[in-house]
C-alpha positions in Angstrom: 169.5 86.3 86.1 167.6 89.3 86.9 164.7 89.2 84.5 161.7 89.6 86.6 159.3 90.1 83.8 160.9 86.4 82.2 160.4 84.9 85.6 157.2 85.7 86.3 156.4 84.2 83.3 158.1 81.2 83.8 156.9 81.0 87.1 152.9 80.9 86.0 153.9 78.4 83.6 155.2 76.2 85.6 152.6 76.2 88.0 150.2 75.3 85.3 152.1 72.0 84.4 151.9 71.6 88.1 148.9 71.7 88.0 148.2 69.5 84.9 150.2 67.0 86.4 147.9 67.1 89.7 150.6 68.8 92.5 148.5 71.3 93.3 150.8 72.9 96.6 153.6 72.9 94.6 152.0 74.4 91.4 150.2 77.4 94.5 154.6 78.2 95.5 155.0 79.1 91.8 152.0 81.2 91.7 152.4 83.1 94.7 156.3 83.7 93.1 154.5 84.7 89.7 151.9 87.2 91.0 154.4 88.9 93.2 156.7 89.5 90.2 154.4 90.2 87.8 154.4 93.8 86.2 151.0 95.3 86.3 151.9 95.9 82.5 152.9 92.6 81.8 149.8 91.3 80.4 151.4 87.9 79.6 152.2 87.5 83.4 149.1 88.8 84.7 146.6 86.7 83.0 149.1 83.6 83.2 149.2 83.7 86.8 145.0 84.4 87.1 144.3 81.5 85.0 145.8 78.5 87.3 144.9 80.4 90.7 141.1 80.3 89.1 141.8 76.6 88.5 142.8 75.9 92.3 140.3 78.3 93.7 137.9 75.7 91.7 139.7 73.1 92.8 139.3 74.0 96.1 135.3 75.1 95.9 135.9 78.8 95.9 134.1 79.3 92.8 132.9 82.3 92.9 136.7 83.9 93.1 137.4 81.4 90.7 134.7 82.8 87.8 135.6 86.3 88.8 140.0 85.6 88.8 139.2 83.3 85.1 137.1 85.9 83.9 139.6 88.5 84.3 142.6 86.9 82.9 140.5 86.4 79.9 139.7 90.1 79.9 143.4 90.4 80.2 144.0 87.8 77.3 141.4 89.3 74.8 143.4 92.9 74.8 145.8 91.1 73.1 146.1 89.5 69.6 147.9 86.1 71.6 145.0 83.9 69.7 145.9 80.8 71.3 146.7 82.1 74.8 143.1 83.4 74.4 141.8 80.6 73.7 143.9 78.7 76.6 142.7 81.1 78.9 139.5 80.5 77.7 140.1 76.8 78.1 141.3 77.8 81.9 137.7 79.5 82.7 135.5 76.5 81.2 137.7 74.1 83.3 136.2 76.8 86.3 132.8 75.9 85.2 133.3 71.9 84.6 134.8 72.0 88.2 131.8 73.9 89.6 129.4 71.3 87.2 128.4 73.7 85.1 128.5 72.1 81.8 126.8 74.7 79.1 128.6 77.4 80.4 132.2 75.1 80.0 130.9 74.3 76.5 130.5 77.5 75.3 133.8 78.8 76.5 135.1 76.1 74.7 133.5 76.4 71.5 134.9 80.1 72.2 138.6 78.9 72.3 138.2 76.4 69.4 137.0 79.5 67.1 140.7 81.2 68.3 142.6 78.0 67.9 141.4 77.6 64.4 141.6 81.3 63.6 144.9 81.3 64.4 145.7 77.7 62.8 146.8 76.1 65.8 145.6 72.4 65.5 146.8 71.1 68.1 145.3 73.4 70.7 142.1 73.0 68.4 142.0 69.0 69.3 141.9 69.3 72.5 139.2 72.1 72.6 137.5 69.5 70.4 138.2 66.7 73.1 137.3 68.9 75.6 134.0 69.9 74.2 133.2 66.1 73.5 133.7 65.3 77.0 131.6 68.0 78.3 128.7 67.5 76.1 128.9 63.4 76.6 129.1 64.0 80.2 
């Protein structure tokens, strides 16, 4: 009941299926929860949180804060040896650049997490870096 390093956790992940799912005030209550319990050494928390607030900062045209808060929680991400929530984070930042039409630079972060995903044997996350990728270069 009084796990704050559990629930900020939580919280950031539940804001990003917020987000997935489109409810982007809702998914911005869980964030604002998640960054104001997150332990500055609780590197899980830190860049989980980072990664959906870049995605609404995108969302919402601030894309410079959005490159700068994406980048970060994959700085954040890459200290670790998490493989696939590098390469979701990853994932997170070229959804930044999509969202601010920039297409090469979304491609190569994506080409980035599918090296991660597959390094790490997760197919599943490695499909939809693949989908991803196909999108962006059709597009």
């Amino acid at each position: 009941m009084h796990d704050s390093a559990g629930l900020s956790t939580v919280a950031a992940e539940l804001a990003d299926a917020l987000y997935v799912q489109g409810r982007y005030d809702e998914a911005k209550t869980w964030l604002d929860l998640a960054q104001k319990r997150a332990a500055s050494d609780d590197v899980s928390a830190q860049h989980s949180w980072r990664r959906t607030r870049a995605k609404l900062l995108a969302r919402a045209g601030d894309f410079r804060n959005a490159e700068s808060l994406a980048e970060e929680a994959v700085r954040i991400a890459a200290r670790t040896d998490a493989l696939s929530d590098h390469g979701a984070v990853l994932l997170d930042l070229a959804e930044v650049f999509r969202l601010a039409e920039r297409p090469a630079e979304a491609a190569d972060r994506v080409e980035e997490a599918l090296l991660l995903f597959e390094r790490k044997g997760n197919r599943v996350s490695a499909e939809v870096a693949r989908a991803m990728l196909s999108e962006l270069t059709v597009a």
